[in-house]
C-alpha positions as CSV (number, residue, x, y, z in Angstrom):
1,X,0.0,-110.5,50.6
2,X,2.4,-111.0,53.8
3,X,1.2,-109.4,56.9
4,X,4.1,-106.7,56.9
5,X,2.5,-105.5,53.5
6,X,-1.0,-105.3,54.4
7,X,0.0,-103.4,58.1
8,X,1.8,-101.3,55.7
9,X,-1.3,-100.8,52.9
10,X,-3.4,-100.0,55.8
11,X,-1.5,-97.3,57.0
12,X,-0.2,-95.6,53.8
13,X,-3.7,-94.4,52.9
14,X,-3.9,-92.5,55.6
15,X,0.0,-91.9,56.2
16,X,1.2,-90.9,52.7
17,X,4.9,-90.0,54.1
18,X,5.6,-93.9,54.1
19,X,7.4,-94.9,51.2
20,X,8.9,-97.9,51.8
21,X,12.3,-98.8,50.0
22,X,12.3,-102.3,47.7
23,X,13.1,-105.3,49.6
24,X,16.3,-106.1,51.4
25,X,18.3,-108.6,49.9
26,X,20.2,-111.6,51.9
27,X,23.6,-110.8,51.4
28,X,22.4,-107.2,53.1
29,X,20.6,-109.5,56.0
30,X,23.7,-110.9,56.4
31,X,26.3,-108.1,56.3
32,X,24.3,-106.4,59.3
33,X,24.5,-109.6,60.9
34,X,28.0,-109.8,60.4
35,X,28.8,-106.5,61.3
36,X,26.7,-106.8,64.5
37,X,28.1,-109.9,65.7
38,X,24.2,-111.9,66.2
39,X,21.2,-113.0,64.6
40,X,18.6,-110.4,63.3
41,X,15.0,-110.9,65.1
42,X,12.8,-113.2,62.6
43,X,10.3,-110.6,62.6
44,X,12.5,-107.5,61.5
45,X,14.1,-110.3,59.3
46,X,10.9,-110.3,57.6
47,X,10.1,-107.2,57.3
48,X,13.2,-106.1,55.9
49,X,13.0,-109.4,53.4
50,X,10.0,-107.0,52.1
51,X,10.7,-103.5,52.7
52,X,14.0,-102.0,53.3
53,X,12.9,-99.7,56.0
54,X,10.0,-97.1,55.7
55,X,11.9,-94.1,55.4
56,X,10.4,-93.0,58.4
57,X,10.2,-95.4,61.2
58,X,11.9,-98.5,60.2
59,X,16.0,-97.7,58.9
60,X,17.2,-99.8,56.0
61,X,20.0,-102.6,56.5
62,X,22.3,-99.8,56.1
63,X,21.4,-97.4,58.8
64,X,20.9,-100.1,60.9
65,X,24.7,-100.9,60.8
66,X,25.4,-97.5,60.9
67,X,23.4,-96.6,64.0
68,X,24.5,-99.4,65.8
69,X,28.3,-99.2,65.4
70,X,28.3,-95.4,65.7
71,X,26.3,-94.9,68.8
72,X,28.2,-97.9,70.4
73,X,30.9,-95.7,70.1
74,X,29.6,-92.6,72.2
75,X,31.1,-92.1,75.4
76,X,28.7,-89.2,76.6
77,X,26.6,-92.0,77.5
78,X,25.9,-95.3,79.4
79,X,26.6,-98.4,77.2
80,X,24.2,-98.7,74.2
81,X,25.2,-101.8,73.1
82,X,22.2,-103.5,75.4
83,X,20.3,-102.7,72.7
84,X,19.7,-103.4,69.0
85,X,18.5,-99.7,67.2
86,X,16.5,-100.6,64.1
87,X,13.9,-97.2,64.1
88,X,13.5,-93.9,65.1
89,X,11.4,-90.9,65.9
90,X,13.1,-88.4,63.8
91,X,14.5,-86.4,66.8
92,X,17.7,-88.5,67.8
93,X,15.9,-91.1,69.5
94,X,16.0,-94.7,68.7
95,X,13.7,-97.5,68.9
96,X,15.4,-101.3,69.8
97,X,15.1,-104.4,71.1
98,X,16.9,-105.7,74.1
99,X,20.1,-107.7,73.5
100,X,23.0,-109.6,75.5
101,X,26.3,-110.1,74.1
102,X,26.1,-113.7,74.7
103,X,22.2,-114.5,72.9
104,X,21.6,-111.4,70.8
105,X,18.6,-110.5,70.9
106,X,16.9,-111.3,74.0
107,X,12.8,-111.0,73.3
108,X,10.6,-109.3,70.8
109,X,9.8,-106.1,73.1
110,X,10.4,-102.9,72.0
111,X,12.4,-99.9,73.7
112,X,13.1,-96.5,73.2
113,X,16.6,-94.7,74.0
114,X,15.4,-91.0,74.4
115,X,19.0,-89.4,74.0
116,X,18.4,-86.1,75.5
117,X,18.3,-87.8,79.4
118,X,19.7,-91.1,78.1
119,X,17.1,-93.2,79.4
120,X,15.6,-96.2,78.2
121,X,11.9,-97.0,77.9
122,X,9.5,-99.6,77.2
123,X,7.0,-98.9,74.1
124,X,6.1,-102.2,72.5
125,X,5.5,-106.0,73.1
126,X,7.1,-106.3,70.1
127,X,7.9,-104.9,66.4
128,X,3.8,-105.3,65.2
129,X,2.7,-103.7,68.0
130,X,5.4,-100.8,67.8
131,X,4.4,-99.9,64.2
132,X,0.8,-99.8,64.9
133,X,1.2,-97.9,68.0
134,X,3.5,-95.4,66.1
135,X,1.5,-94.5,62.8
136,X,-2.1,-94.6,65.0
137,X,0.1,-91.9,67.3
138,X,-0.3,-93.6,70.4
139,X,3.5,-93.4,71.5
């Protein structure tokens, strides 16, 4: 079993709101990739490559590509395309790793855009550490 899957079995028996979706396929890897003009992070690669978002942290390739090239479009607030959305809280605000339009993504931490005072906050070293931090309610 990978290790997305067993963070995952050890948090749906306590967690039964996380269903995840079947697995992402390539060709949906790649359209987000596309759309987004850079690489995907090899760790939300993976997970993806297993489970199409959680329906409730983690958004599907879909909303992914959604998120991203709608917010980018906002003009109520500073630039969001510094960062790469790929979760949420389930009140507006996004979780996302820092990105550069020359590298992509730039390293495996983890911040939050809190869109009420468009600010931008630290949470995570990196994806692992976000989803563990978020279903054991610690952020």
């Amino acid at each position: 079993m990978s290790v997305w899957n067993l963070l995952y079995k050890g948090l749906t028996g306590t967690h039964d709101y996380i269903k995840p979706n079947l697995p992402a396929t390539q060709k949906q890897i790649f359209d987000v990739e596309k759309s987004l003009g850079y690489k995907l992070p090899t760790d939300l690669k993976e997970l993806l490559l297993e489970m199409n978002g959680d329906n409730w942290l983690i958004f599907s390739t879909e909303q992914i590509m959604e998120i991203n090239l709608s917010v980018r479009k906002l003009d109520c607030y500073m630039p969001l395309d510094c960062l790469l959305f790929f979760g949420g809280n389930g009140c507006g605000d996004y979780y996302g790793y820092p990105i550069t339009h020359q590298d992509g993504v730039r390293d495996d931490s983890v911040f939050i855009w809190e869109h009420e005072y468009d600010s931008r906050i630290w949470k995570a070293n990196n994806l692992e550490d976000l989803i563990k931090k978020y279903y054991n309610d610690e952020i």
